[in-house]
N, CA, C and O atoms as CSV, one atom per row, in Angstrom:
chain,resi,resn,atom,element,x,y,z
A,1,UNK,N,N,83.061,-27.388,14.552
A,1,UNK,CA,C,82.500,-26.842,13.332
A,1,UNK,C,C,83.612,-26.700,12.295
A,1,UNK,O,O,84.669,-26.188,12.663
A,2,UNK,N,N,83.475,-27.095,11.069
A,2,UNK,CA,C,84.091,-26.808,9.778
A,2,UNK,C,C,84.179,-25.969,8.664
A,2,UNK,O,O,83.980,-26.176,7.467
A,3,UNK,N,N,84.598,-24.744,9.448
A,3,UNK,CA,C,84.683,-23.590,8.320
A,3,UNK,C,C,85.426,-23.642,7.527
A,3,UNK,O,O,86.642,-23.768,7.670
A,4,UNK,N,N,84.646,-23.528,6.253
A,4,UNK,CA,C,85.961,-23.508,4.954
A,4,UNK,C,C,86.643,-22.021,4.511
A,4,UNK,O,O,86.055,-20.962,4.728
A,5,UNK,N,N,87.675,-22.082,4.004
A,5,UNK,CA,C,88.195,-20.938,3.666
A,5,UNK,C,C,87.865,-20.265,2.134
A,5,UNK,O,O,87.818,-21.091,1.223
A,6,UNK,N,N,87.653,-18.957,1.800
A,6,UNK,CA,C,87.714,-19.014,0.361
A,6,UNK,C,C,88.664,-19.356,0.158
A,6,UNK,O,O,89.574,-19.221,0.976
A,7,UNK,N,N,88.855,-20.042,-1.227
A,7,UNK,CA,C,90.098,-20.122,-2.370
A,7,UNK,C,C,90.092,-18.816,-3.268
A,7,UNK,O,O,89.166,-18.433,-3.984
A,8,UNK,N,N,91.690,-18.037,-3.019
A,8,UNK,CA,C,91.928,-17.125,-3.746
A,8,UNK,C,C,92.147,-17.678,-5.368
A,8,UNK,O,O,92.213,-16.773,-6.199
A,9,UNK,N,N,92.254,-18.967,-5.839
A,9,UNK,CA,C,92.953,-19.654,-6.785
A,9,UNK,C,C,91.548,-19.979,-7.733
A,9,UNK,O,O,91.664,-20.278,-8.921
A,10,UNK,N,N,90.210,-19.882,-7.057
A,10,UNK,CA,C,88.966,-19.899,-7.524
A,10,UNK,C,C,88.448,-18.849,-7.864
A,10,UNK,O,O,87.719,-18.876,-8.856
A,11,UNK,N,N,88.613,-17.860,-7.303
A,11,UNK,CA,C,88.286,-16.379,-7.475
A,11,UNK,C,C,87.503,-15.815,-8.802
A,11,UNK,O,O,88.100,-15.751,-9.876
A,12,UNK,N,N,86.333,-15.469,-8.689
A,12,UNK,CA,C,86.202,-15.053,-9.356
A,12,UNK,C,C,85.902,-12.870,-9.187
A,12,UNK,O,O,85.918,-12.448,-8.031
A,13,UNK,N,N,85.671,-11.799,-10.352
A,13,UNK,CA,C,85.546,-10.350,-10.122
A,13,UNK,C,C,84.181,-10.589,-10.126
A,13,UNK,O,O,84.079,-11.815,-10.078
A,14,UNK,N,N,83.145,-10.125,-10.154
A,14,UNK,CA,C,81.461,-10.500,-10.495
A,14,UNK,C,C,81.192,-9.135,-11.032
A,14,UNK,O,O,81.398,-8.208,-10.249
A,15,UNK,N,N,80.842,-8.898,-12.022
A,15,UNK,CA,C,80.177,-7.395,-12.413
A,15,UNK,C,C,78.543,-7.210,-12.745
A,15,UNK,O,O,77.885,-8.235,-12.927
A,16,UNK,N,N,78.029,-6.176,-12.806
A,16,UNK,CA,C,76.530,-6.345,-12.203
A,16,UNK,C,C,76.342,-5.466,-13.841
A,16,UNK,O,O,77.233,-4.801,-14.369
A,17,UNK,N,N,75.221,-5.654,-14.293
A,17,UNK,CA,C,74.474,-4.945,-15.618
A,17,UNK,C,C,73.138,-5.013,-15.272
A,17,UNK,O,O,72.610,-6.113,-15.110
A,18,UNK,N,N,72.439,-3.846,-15.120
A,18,UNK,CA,C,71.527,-3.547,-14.835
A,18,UNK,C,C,70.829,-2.732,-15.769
A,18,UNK,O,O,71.445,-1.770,-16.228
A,19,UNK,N,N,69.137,-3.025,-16.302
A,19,UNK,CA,C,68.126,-1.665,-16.256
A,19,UNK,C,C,67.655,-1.166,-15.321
A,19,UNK,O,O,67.159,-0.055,-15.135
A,20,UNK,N,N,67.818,-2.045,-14.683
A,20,UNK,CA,C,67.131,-1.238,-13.209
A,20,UNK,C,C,65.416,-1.137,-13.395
A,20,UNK,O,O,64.630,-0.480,-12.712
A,21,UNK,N,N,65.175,-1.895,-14.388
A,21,UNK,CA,C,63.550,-2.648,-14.620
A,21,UNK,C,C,63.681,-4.186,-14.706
A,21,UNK,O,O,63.525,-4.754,-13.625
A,22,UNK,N,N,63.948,-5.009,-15.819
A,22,UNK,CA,C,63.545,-6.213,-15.892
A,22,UNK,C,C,64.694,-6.727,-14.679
A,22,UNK,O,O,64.209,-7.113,-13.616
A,23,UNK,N,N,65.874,-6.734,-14.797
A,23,UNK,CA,C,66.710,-7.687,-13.837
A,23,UNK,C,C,68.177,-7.343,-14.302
A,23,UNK,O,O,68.571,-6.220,-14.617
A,24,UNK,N,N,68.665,-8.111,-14.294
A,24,UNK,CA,C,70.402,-7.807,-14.270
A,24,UNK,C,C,70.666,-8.866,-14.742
A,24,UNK,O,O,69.952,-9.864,-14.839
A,25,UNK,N,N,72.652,-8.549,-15.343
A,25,UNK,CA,C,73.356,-9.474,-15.856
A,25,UNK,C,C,74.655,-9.767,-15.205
A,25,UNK,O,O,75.603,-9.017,-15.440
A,26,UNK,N,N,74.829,-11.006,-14.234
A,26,UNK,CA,C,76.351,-10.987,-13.731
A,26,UNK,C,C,77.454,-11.278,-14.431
A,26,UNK,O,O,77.518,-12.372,-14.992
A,27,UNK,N,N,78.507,-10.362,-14.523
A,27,UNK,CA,C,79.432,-11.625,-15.229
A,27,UNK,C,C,80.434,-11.789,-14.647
A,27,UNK,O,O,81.124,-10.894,-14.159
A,28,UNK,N,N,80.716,-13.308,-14.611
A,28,UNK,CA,C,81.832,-13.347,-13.386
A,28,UNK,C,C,83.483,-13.705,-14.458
A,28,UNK,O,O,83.681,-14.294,-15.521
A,29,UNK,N,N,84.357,-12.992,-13.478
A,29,UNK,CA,C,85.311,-13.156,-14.559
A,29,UNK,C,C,86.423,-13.661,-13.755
A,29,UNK,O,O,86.614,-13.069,-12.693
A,30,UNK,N,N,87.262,-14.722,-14.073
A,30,UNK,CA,C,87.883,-15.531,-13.214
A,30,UNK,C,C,89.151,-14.568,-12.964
A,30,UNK,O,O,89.263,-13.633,-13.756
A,31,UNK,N,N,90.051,-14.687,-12.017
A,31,UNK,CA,C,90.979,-13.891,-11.056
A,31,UNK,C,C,92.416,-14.771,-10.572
A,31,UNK,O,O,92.579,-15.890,-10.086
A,32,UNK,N,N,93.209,-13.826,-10.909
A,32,UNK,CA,C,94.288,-14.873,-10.513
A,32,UNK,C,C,94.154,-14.097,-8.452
A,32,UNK,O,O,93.304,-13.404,-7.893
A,33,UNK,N,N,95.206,-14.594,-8.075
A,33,UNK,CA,C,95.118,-14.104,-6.446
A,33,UNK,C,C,95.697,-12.675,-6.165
A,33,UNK,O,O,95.469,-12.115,-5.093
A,34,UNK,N,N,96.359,-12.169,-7.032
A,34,UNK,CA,C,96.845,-10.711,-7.119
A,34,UNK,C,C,95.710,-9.454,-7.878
A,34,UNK,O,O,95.927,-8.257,-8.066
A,35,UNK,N,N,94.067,-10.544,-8.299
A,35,UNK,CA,C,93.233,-9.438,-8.358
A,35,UNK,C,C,93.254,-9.408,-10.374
A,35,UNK,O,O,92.271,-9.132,-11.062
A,36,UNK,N,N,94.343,-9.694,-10.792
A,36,UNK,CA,C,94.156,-9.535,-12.228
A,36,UNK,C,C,93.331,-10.894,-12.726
A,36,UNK,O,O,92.951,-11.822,-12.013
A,37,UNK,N,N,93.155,-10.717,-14.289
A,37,UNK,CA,C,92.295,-11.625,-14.708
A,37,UNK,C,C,93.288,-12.593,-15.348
A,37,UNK,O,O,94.294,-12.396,-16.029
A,38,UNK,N,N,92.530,-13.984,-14.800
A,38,UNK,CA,C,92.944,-15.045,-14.875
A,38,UNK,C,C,92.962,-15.762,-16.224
A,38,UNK,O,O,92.161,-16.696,-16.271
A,39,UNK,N,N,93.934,-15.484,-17.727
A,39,UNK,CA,C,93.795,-15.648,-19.126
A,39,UNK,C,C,93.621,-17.295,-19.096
A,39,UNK,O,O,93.494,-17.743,-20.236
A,40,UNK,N,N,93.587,-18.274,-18.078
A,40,UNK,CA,C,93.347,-19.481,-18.730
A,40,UNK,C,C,91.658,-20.205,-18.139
A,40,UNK,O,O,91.043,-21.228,-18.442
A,41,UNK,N,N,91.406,-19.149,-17.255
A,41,UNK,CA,C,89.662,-19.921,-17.612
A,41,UNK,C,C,88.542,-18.911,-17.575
A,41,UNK,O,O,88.523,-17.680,-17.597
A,42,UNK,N,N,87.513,-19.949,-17.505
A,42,UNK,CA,C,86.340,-18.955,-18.589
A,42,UNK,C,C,85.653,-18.455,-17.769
A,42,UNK,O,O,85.254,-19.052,-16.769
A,43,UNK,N,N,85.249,-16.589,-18.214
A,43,UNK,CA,C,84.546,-15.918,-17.982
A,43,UNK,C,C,82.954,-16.612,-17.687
A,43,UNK,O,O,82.762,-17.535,-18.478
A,44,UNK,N,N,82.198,-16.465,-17.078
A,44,UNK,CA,C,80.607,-16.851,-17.501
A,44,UNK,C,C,79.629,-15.698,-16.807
A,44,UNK,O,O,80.014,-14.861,-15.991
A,45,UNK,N,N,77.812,-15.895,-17.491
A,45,UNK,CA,C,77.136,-14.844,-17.242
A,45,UNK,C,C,75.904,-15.834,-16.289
A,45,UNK,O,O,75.628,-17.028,-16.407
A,46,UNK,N,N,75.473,-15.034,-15.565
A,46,UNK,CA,C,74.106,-15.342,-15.136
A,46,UNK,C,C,73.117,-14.255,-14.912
A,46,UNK,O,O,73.343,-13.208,-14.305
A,47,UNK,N,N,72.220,-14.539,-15.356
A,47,UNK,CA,C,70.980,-14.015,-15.341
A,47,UNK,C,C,70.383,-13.931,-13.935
A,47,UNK,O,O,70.497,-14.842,-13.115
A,48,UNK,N,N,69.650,-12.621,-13.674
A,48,UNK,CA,C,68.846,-12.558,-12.684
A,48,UNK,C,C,67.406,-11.914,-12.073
A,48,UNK,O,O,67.482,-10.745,-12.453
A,49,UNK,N,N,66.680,-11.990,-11.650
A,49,UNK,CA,C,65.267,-11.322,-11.933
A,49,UNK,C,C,64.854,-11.300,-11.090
A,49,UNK,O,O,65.203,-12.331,-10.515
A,50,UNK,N,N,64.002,-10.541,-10.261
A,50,UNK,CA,C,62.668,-10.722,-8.899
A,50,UNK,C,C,61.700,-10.599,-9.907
A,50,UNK,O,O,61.523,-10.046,-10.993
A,51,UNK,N,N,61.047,-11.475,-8.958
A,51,UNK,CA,C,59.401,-11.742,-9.272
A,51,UNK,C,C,58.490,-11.638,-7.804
A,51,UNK,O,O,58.759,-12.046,-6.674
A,52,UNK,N,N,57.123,-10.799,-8.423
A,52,UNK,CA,C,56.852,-10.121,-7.197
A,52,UNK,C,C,55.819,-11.599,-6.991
A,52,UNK,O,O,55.156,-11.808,-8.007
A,53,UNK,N,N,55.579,-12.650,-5.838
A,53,UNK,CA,C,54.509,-13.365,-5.338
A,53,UNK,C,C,53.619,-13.092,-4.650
A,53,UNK,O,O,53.599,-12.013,-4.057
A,54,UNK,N,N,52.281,-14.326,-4.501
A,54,UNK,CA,C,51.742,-13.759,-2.656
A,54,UNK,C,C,52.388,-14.107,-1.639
A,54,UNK,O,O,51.878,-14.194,-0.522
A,55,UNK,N,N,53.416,-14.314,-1.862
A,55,UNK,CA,C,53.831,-14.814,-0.479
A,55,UNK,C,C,55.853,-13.729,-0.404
A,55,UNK,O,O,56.920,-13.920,0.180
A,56,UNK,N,N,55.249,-12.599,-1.462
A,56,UNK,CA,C,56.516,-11.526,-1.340
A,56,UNK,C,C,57.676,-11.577,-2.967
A,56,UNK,O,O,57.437,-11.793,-4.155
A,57,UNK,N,N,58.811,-11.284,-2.261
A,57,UNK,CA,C,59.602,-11.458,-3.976
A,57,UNK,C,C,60.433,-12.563,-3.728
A,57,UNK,O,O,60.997,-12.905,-2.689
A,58,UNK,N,N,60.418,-13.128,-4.982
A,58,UNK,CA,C,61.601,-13.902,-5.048
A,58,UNK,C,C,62.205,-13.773,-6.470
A,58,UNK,O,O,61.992,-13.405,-7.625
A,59,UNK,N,N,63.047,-14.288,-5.667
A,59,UNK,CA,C,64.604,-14.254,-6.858
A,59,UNK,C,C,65.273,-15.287,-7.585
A,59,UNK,O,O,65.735,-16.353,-7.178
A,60,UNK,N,N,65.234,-14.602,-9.159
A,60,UNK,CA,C,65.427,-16.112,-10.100
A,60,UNK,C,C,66.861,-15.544,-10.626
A,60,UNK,O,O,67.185,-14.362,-10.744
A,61,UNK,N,N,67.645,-16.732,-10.914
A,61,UNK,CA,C,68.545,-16.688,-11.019
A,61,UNK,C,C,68.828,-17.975,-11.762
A,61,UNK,O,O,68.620,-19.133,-11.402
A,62,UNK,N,N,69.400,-17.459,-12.989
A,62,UNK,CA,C,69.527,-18.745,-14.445
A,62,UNK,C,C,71.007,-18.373,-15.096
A,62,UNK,O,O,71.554,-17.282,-14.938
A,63,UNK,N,N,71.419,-19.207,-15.671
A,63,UNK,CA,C,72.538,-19.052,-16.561
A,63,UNK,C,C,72.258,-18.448,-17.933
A,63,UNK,O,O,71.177,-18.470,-18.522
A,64,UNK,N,N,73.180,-18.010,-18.268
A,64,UNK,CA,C,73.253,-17.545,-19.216
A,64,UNK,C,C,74.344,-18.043,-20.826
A,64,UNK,O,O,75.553,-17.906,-21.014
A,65,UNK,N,N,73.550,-18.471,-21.483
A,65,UNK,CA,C,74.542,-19.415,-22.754
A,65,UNK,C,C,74.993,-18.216,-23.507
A,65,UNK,O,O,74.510,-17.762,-24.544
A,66,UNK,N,N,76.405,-17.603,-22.532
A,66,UNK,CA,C,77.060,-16.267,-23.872
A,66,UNK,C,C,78.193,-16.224,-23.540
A,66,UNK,O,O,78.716,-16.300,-22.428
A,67,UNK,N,N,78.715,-16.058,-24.832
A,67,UNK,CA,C,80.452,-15.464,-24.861
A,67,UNK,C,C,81.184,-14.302,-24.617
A,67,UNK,O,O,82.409,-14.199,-24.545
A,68,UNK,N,N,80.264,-13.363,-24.485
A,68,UNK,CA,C,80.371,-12.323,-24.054
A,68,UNK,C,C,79.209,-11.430,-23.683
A,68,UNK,O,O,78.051,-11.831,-23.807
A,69,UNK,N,N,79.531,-10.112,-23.188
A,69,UNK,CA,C,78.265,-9.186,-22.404
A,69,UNK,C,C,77.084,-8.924,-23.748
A,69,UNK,O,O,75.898,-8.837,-23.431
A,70,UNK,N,N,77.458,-8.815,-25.148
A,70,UNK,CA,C,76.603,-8.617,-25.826
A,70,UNK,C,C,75.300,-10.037,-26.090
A,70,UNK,O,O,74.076,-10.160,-26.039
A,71,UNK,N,N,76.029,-10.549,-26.265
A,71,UNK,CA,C,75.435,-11.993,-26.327
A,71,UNK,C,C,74.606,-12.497,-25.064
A,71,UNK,O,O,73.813,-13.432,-25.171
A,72,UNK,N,N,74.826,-11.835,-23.871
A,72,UNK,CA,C,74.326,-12.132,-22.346
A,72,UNK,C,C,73.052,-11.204,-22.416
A,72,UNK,O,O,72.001,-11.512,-21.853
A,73,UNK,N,N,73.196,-10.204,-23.047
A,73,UNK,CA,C,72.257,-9.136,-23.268
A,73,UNK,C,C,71.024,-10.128,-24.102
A,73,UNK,O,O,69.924,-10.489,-23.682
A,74,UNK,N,N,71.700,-10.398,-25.450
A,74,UNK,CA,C,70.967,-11.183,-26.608
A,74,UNK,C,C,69.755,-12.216,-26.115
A,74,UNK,O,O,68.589,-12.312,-26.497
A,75,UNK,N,N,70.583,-13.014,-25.018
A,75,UNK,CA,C,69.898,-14.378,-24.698
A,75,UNK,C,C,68.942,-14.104,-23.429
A,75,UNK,O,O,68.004,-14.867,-23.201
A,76,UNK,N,N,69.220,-12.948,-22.582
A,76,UNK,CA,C,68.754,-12.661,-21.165
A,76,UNK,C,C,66.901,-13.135,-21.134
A,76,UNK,O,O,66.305,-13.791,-20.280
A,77,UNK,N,N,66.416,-12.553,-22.306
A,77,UNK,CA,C,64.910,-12.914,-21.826
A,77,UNK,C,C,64.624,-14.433,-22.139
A,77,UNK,O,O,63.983,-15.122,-21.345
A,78,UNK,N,N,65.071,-14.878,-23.203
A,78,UNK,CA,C,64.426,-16.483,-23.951
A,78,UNK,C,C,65.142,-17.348,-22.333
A,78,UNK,O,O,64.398,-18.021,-21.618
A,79,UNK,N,N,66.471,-17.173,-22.046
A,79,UNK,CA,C,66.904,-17.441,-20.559
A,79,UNK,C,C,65.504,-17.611,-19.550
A,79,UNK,O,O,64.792,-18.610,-19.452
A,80,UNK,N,N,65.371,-16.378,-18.884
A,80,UNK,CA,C,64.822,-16.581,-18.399
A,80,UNK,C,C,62.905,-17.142,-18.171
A,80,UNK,O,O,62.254,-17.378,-17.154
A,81,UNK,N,N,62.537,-17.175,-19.690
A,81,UNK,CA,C,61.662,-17.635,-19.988
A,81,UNK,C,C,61.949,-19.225,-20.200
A,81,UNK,O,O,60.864,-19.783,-20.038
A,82,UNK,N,N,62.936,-20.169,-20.489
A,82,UNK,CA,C,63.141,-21.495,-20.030
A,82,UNK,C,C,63.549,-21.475,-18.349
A,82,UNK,O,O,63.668,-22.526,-17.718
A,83,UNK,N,N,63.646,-20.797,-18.038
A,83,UNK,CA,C,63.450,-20.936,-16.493
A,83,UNK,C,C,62.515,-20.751,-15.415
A,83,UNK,O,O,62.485,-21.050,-14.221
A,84,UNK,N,N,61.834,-20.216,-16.151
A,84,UNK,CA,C,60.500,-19.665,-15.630
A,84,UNK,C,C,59.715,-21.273,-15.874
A,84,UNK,O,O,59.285,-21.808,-14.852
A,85,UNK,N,N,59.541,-22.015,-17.209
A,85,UNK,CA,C,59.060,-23.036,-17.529
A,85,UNK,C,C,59.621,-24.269,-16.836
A,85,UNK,O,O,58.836,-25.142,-16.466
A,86,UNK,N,N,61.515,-24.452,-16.549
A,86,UNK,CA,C,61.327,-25.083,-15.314
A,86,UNK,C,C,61.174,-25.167,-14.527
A,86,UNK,O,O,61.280,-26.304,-14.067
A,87,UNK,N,N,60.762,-23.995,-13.575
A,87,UNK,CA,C,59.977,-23.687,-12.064
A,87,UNK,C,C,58.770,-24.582,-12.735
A,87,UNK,O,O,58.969,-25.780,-12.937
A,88,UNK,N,N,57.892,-24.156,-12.973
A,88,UNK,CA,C,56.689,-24.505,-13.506
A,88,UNK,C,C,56.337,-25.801,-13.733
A,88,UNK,O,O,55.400,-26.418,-13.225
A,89,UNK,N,N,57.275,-26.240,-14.656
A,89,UNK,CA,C,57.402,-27.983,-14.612
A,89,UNK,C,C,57.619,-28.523,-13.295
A,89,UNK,O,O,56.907,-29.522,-13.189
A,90,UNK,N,N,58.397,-28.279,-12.053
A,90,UNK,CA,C,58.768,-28.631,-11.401
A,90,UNK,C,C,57.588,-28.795,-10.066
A,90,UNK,O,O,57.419,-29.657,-9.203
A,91,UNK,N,N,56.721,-27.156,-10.495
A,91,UNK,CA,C,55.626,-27.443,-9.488
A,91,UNK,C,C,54.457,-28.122,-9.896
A,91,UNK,O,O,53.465,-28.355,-9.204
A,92,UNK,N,N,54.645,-28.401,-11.007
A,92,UNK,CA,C,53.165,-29.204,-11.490
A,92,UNK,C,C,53.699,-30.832,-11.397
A,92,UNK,O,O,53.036,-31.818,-11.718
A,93,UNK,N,N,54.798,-30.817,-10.976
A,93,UNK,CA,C,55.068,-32.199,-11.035
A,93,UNK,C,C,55.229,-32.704,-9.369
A,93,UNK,O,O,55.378,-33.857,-8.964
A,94,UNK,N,N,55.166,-31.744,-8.764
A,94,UNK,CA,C,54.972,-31.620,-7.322
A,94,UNK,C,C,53.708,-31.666,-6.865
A,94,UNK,O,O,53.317,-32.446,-5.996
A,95,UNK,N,N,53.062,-30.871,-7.411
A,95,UNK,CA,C,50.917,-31.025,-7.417
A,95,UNK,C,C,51.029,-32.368,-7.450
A,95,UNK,O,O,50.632,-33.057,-6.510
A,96,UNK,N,N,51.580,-32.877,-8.532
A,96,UNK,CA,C,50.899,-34.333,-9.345
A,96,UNK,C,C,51.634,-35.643,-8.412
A,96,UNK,O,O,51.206,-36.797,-8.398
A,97,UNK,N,N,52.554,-35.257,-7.834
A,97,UNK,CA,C,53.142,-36.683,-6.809
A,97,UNK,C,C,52.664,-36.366,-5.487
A,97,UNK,O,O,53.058,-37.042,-4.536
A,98,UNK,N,N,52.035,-35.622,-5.359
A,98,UNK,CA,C,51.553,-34.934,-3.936
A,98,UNK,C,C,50.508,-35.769,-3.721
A,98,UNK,O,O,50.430,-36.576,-2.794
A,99,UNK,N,N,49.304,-35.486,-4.995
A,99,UNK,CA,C,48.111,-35.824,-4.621
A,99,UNK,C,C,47.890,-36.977,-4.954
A,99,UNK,O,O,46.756,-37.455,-4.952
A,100,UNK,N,N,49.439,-37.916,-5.460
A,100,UNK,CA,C,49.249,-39.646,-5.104
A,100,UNK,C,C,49.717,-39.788,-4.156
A,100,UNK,O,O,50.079,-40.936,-3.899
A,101,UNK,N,N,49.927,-38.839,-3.265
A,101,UNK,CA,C,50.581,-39.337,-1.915
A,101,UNK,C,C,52.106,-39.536,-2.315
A,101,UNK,O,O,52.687,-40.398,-1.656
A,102,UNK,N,N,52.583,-39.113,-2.941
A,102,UNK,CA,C,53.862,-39.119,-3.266
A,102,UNK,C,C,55.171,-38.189,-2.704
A,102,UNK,O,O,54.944,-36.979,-2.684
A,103,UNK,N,N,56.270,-38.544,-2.329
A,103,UNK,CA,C,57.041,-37.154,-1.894
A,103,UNK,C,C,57.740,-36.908,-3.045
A,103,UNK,O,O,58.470,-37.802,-3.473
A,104,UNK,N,N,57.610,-35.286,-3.952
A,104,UNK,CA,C,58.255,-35.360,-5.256
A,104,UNK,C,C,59.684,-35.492,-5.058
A,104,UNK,O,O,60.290,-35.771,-6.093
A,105,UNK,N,N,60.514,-35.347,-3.825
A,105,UNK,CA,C,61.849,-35.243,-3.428
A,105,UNK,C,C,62.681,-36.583,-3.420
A,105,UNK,O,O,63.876,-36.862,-3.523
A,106,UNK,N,N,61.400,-37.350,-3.237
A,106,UNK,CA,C,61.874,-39.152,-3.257
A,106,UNK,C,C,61.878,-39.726,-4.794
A,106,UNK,O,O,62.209,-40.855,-5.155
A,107,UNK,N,N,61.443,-38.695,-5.552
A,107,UNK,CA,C,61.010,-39.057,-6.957
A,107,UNK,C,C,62.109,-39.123,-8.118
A,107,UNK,O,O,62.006,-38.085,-8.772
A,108,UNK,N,N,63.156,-39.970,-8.644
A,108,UNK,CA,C,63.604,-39.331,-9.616
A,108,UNK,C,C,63.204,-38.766,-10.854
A,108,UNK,O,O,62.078,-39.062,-11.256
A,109,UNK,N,N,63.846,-38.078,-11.471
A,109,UNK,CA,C,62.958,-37.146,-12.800
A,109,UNK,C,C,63.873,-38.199,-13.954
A,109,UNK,O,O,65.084,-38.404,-13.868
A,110,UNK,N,N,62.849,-38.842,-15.135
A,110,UNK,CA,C,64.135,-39.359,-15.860
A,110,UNK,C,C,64.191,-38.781,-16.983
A,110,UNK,O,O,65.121,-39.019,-17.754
């Protein structure tokens, strides 16, 4: 078996922003190996949300286009509302190669 190791040299801190209603904001902030922040690469945010199904919760998880925590705040819902629309695209395009007998996994998207 081939266990990989983390890379301390990849590192990122991850910080959590929460309402503690709609979902949260990660932001990960790159790390040198002594734990401080790493001034030559880029911070980034992702978005995150449960959604309650019939079949239980699941968890969405999208990027976020911001330069900083205010801006992560700014973009968090229109975010996750283009993500919500590519789930959506993705299963109606799964219905639709299904019921030609199609496997949508064999399918490229162009």
């Amino acid at each position: 078996m081939n266990i990989k190791s983390i890379s301390a040299i990849k590192s990122y801190r991850i910080e959590r922003y929460s309402d503690l209603e709609a979902g949260e904001i990660l932001r990960h902030v790159p790390i040198l190996e002594n734990g401080t922040q790493d001034p030559f690469r880029t911070e980034f945010f992702l978005g995150s949300t449960m959604l309650q199904t019939n079949r239980g919760p699941v968890t969405i998880n999208f990027e976020l286009k911001a330069v900083n925590l205010k801006d992560a705040f700014a973009v968090w819902g229109e975010a996750l509302a283009d993500k919500l629309r590519e789930i959506e695209d993705q299963q109606v395009r799964a219905k639709i190669l299904n019921g030609a007998g199609l496997n949508p996994s064999a399918v490229k998207k162009q």
